[in-house]
N, C-alpha and C positions, 0 to 999 in steps of 0.2 A: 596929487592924489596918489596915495599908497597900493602897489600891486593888489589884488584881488586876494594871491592864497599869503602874500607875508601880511597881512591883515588877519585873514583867519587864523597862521598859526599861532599870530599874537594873542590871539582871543580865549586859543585853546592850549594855551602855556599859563593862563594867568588862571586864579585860582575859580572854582565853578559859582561864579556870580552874575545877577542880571545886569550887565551893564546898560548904558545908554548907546544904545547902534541906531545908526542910520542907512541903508541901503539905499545908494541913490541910482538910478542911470538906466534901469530894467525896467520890461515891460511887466508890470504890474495886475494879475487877472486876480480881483477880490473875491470869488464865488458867490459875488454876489448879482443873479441876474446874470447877462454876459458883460459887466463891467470889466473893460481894459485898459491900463491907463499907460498909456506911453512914456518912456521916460519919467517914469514914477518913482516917487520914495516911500519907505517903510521905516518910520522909528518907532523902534521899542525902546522905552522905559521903564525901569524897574520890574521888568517881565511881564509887561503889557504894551500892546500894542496904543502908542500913544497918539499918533495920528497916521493919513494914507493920503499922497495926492501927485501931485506937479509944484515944484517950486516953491516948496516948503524953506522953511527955515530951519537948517540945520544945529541942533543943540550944544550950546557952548560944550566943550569936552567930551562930546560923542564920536565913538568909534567911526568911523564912515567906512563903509566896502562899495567898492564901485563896482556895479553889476552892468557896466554898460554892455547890450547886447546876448544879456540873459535873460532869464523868466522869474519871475520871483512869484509863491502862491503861499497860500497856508499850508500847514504841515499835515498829511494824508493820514485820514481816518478808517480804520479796518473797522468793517459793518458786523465782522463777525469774523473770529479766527480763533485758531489753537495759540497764538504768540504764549511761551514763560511756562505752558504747559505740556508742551510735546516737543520730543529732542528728535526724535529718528520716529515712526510709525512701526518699525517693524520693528522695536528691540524695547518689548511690553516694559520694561525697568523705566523706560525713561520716556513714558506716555502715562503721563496722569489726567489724559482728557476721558478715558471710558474704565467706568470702573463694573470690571466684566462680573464679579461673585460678592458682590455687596450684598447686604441684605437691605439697605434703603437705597434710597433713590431723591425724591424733590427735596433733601435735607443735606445733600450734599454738595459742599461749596469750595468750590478751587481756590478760591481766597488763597490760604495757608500753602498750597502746594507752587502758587508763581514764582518763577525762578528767575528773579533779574539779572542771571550771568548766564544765561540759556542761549547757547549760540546765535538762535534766527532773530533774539532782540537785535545784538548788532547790525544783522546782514540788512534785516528790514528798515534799520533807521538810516545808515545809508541809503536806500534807498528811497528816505524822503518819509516814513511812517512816522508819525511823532505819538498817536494814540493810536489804540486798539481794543475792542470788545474780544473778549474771550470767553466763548462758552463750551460746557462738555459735551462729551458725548453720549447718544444713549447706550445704556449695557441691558440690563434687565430689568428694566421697566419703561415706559413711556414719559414717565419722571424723567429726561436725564441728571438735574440740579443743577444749581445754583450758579451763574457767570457774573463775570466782573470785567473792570473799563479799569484799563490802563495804562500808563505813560511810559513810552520808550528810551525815556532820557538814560544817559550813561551813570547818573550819581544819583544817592538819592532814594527815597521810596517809590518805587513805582505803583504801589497799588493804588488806584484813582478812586473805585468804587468800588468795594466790596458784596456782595451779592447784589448784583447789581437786575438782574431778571434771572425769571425759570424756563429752562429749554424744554420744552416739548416736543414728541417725536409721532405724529400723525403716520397716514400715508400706509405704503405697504410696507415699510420697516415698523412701525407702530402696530401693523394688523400683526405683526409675527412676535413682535415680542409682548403681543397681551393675550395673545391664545390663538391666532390663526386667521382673527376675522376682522373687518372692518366695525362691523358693531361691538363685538368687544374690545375693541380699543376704543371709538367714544363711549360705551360702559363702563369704563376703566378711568376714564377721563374724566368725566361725570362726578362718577362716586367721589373720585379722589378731591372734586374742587364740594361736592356737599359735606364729608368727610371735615375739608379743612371750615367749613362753616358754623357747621358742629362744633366744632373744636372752640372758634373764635365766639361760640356761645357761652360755653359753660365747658372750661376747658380740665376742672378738676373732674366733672361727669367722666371724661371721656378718660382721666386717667387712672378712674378708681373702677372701672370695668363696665361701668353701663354703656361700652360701645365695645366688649366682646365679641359681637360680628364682623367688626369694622376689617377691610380690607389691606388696611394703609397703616402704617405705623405713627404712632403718635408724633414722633419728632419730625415726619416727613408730611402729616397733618399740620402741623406747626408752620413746617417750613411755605406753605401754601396758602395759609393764610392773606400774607401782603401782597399774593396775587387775585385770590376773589376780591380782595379788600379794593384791588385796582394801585395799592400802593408804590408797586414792581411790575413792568410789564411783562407777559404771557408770550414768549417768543415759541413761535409754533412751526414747526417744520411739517410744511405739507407740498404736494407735487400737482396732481390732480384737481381738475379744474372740480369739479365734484366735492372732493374734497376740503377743497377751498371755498368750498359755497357753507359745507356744515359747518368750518370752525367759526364763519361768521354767522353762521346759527348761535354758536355760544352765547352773542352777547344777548340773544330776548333771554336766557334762562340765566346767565349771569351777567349783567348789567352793565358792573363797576370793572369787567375784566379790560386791560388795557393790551389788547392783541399786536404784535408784533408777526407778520409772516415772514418764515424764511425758505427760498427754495422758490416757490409757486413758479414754475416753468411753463404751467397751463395756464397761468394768473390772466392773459389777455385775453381769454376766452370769459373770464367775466370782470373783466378790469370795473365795468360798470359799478358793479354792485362791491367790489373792494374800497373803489374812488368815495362811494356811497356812505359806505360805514366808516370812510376814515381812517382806514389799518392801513400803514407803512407794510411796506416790502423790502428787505434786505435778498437781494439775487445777485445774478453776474449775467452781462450778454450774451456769453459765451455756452452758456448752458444752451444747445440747442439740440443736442441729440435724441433722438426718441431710442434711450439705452434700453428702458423698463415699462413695465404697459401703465406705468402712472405718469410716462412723461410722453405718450405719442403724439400730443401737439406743440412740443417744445418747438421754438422759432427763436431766430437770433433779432427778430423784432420785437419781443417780449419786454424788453423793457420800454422800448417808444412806445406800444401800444398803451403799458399801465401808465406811464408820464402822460402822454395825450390823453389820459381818461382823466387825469386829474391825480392821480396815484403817486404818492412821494416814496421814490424808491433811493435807497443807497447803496453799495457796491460792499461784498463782502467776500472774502474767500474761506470754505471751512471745509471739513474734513478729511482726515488723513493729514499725507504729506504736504497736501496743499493747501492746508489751513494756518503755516507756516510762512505761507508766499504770499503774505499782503501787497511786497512791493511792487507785484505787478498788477495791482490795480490799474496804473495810468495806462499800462496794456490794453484791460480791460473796458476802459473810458474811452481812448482810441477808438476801438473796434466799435462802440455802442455809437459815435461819430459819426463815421465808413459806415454803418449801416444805412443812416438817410439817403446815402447816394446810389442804393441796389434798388434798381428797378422794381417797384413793390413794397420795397423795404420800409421800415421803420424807425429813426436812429433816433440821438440827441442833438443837441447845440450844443456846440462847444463850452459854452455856459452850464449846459445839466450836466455832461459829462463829468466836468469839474465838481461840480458841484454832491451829485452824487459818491465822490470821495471824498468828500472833503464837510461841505455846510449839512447836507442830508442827513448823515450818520448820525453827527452829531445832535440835528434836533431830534431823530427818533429817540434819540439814548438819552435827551434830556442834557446834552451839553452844553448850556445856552453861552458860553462865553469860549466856546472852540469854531473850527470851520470855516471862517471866513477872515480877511485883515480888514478889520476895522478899529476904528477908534474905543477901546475897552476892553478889545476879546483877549484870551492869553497870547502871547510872543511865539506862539508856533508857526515858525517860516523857514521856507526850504524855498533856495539859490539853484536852480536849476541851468547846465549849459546851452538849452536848448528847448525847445517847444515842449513841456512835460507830456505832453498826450503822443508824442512822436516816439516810435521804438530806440529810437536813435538817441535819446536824449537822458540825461541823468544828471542828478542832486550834485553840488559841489560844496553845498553848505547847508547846514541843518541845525536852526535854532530849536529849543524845546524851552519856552519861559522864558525866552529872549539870553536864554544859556547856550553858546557854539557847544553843538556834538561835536565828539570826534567819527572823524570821515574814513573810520579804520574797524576792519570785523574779522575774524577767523577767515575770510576768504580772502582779504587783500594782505591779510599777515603772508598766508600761505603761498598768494603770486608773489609776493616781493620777497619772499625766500628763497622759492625755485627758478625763479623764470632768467636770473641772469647766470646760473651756473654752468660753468666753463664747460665744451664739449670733452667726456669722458672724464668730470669728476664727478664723484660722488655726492650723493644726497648726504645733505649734514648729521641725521641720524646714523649712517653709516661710517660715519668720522670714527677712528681710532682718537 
């Protein structure tokens, strides 16, 4: 059997195709259930996962990596992040997630502005991301527009989905950017989904001026449409257990909306009635601080509480800087773990934890052939040297379509440039 990395660098010399690989020797966790398979194998074929078990038969002329005394999982799904759109937060040039002096809003779609040479795609596939949800931020309006699902491979088109759902912005940042108040931001909210029904009625009415009232701009009427429609789902950022109780008001007045929550930090306080209507939650365990008076019953049991209700949550990181930092998801999985064992506490299995990065995402977002190694799904697998849910542990190999990533980003350029220079020479930019 052939070393572990002169295997990978083979893989990642030869030109970007799906080959036939086999991963034999590794403890194998499917995100399915708390399925583990010991001494497990993974082949992928032609960029699909073509079978998973113990004692398979390996494929005439298939690569083989021997992962004995590794982890081997599916490739991690960000539930919601700025990836391709946000370089730096603080240096407005190179953040196209909030667009501060638009004059629309639910019409605008990050599509066009993903940037697949954008520093944090590298750092995050290293780290084991292989897709990603990306959506904006709000600026001025409660619209923030249009997200999309995308693949972190190195070659290649990344964009997965293009408008893929509408971000909505509830909550006490929703009450300030619709005029001050809670009722005028669901006023605001309202209009805008009757507005796009209007529209989807008789849509030359609404462009030849018989909707001269109308609050909402026709193209951003448009763009809202395939959310009353239920076409696109309605991802709604709200905090607030109250809060959380109206947006699932929406569905008696509109019906066909397919709600997505994001945020809900107070969600346990009525996990019931979310479990009830069936809206997914994309959050993080970690959210537990009572920062703002919309989140004073935040608890870092928040997620075991809505998973015990029946509540399908997955794991997401967004705004700002941090909306960048997918790859510490498995962090995050960790700590939601460690919670079951705090006196009181609430946590996962090992099994949701996983899962919640990985198989969750993906069903909310409608990824039915991502998230787990099974027989059919895409080839996204990540070689881990160690327990992935563990701080301690990290990716050494990352398939995307059963294509070897390269395991190289602006920040391992940057250590293997500096870190072996002789004491009192110069940095290479200082070179004469």
């Amino acid at each position: 059997m052939k070393r572990f990395g002169l295997i990978l660098a083979l893989l990642l010399a030869s030109p970007a195709t799906a080959a036939t690989i086999a991963i034999t020797g590794g403890t194998v966790l499917t995100a399915v259930g708390e399925t583990s398979i010991a001494n497990g194998t993974v082949i992928v074929r032609d960029g699909r996962i073509a079978a998973v078990g113990q004692g398979l038969v390996i494929p005439a002329g298939a690569t083989v990596i021997d992962a004995t005394g590794k982890f081997v999982t599916p490739g991690l799904i960000a539930g919601m992040s700025n990836l391709g759109i946000n370089e730096v937060d603080a240096v407005p040039q190179t953040n196209d997630a909030r667009a501060r002096t638009s004059p629309f809003s639910a019409a605008i779609d990050i599509a066009p502005a993903i940037n697949a040479l954008s520093t944090p795609i590298a750092i995050n596939r290293v780290g084991g991301v292989t897709r990603a949800v990306v959506g904006p931020e709000m600026a001025g309006e409660i619209f923030a527009g249009q997200g999309a699902i995308i693949s972190l491979a190195a070659t290649g088109d990344i964009l997965l989905r293009p408008r893929a759902f509408q971000l909505i912005e509830m909550g006490e940042d929703g009450a300030r950017i619709a005029g001050g108040s809670r009722p005028a931001a669901w006023l605001n909210l309202r209009n805008g989904f009757a507005e796009a029904q209007r529209f989807a009625r008789n849509p030359a009415a609404f462009e030849s001026g018989l909707e001269r009232g109308s609050l909402i701009k026709r193209i951003d009427a448009s763009a809202l449409v395939p959310v009353v429609e239920g076409r696109i789902p309605a991802v709604i950022h709200a905090e607030r257990a109250s809060d959380l109780t109206a947006v699932l008001g929406l569905l008696r007045e509109f019906p066909k909306l397919r709600i997505i929550l994001i945020g809900a930090r107070e969600g346990w306080l009525v996990a019931d009635k979310i479990a009830a209507a069936r809206v997914p939650v994309i959050t993080l365990p970690l959210f537990d601080l009572p920062d703002s008076f919309e989140t004073l019953a935040s608890t870092r049991s928040n997620v075991g509480r809505l998973v015990a209700a029946g509540v399908d949550v997955g794991f997401g990181i967004f705004g700002g800087d941090s909306g960048t930092q997918a790859r510490n998801l498995p962090y995050q999985a960790g700590n939601a773990v460690a919670q079951a064992a705090v006196p009181g506490g609430a946590g996962l299995t090992r099994g949701q934890a996983l899962a919640a990065i990985t198989r969750v995402p993906a069903q909310i977002f409608g990824l039915a052939d991502l998230g787990t190694l099974e027989a059919g799904k895409r080839g996204d697998v990540v070689v881990w040297d160690g327990d992935p849910l563990e701080l301690a542990s990290a990716p050494v190999a990352v398939f995307i379509d059963g294509i070897a990533q390269p395991m190289t980003s602006r920040q391992t350029e940057l250590r293997d440039r500096y870190r072996d220079l002789a004491p009192g020479a110069l940095p290479f930019q200082y070179r004469q």
